[in-house]
N, C-alpha and C positions, 0 to 999 in steps of 0.2 A: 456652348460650342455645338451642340447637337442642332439646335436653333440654325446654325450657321452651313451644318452641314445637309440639313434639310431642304435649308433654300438653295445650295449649290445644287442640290439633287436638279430640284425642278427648274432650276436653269439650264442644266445641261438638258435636259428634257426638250424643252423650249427649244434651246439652240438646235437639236438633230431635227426636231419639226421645222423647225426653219430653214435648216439646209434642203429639207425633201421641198419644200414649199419652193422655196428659191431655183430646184432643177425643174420642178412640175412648171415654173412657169418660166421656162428660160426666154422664150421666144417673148413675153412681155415686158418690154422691157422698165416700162412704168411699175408694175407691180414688184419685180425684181427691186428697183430701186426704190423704194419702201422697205420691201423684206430686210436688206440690205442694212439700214437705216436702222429698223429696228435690230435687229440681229448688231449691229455694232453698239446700240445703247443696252442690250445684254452682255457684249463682252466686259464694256467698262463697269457697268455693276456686277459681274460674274469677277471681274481683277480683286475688285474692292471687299468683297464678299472673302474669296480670298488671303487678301491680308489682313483682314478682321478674323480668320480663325487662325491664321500664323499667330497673332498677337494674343489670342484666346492660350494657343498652346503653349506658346514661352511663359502665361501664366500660372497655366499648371502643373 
Protein backbone atom coordinates (compact mmCIF):
# COMPACT_ATOMS: atom_id res chain seq x y z
CA UNK A 1 0.00 0.00 0.00
CA UNK A 2 2.77 2.47 0.82
CA UNK A 3 4.21 1.21 -2.68
CA UNK A 4 0.95 2.67 -4.06
CA UNK A 5 0.82 5.59 -2.34
CA UNK A 6 4.37 6.59 -3.16
CA UNK A 7 3.67 6.37 -6.79
CA UNK A 8 0.53 8.51 -6.49
CA UNK A 9 2.85 11.00 -4.77
CA UNK A 10 5.08 11.31 -7.87
CA UNK A 11 2.15 11.51 -10.17
CA UNK A 12 0.59 14.12 -8.59
CA UNK A 13 4.09 15.80 -8.81
CA UNK A 14 4.12 15.21 -12.46
CA UNK A 15 0.79 16.27 -13.05
CA UNK A 16 1.31 20.21 -11.28
CA UNK A 17 4.54 20.24 -13.59
CA UNK A 18 2.51 19.64 -16.23
CA UNK A 19 0.00 21.90 -15.64
CA UNK A 20 2.82 24.83 -15.28
CA UNK A 21 4.30 23.41 -18.53
CA UNK A 22 1.02 23.41 -20.34
CA UNK A 23 0.43 27.52 -19.27
CA UNK A 24 4.25 28.23 -19.83
CA UNK A 25 3.51 27.15 -23.24
CA UNK A 26 0.09 28.20 -23.93
CA UNK A 27 0.66 30.18 -27.19
CA UNK A 28 2.34 26.71 -28.68
CA UNK A 29 0.02 25.07 -29.50
CA UNK A 30 1.81 21.89 -30.76
CA UNK A 31 3.74 21.46 -27.61
CA UNK A 32 0.37 22.09 -25.50
CA UNK A 33 -0.87 19.17 -27.26
CA UNK A 34 1.65 16.68 -26.37
CA UNK A 35 1.67 18.07 -22.81
CA UNK A 36 -1.90 17.33 -22.98
CA UNK A 37 -1.44 13.92 -24.23
CA UNK A 38 0.72 13.04 -21.82
CA UNK A 39 -0.89 14.62 -18.94
CA UNK A 40 -4.07 12.45 -19.75
CA UNK A 41 -1.96 9.11 -20.12
CA UNK A 42 -1.05 10.22 -16.25
CA UNK A 43 -4.66 10.63 -15.19
CA UNK A 44 -5.54 7.12 -16.36
CA UNK A 45 -2.57 5.61 -14.62
CA UNK A 46 -3.16 8.06 -11.72
CA UNK A 47 -7.26 6.45 -11.68
CA UNK A 48 -5.86 3.00 -11.74
CA UNK A 49 -3.10 3.50 -9.22
CA UNK A 50 -6.08 4.65 -7.35
CA UNK A 51 -8.24 1.72 -7.35
CA UNK A 52 -5.26 -0.39 -6.72
CA UNK A 53 -4.99 1.09 -3.09
CA UNK A 54 -8.95 1.14 -2.59
CA UNK A 55 -8.46 -2.61 -3.07
CA UNK A 56 -5.23 -2.73 -1.01
CA UNK A 57 -7.35 -1.04 1.77
CA UNK A 58 -10.63 -3.17 1.76
CA UNK A 59 -7.83 -5.71 2.35
CA UNK A 60 -6.60 -4.51 5.39
Amino acid sequence: MQKVERQLDKLSTRETTLHKQIADNATDFEKVAKLDAELRELVTERDELEMRWLELAEDA
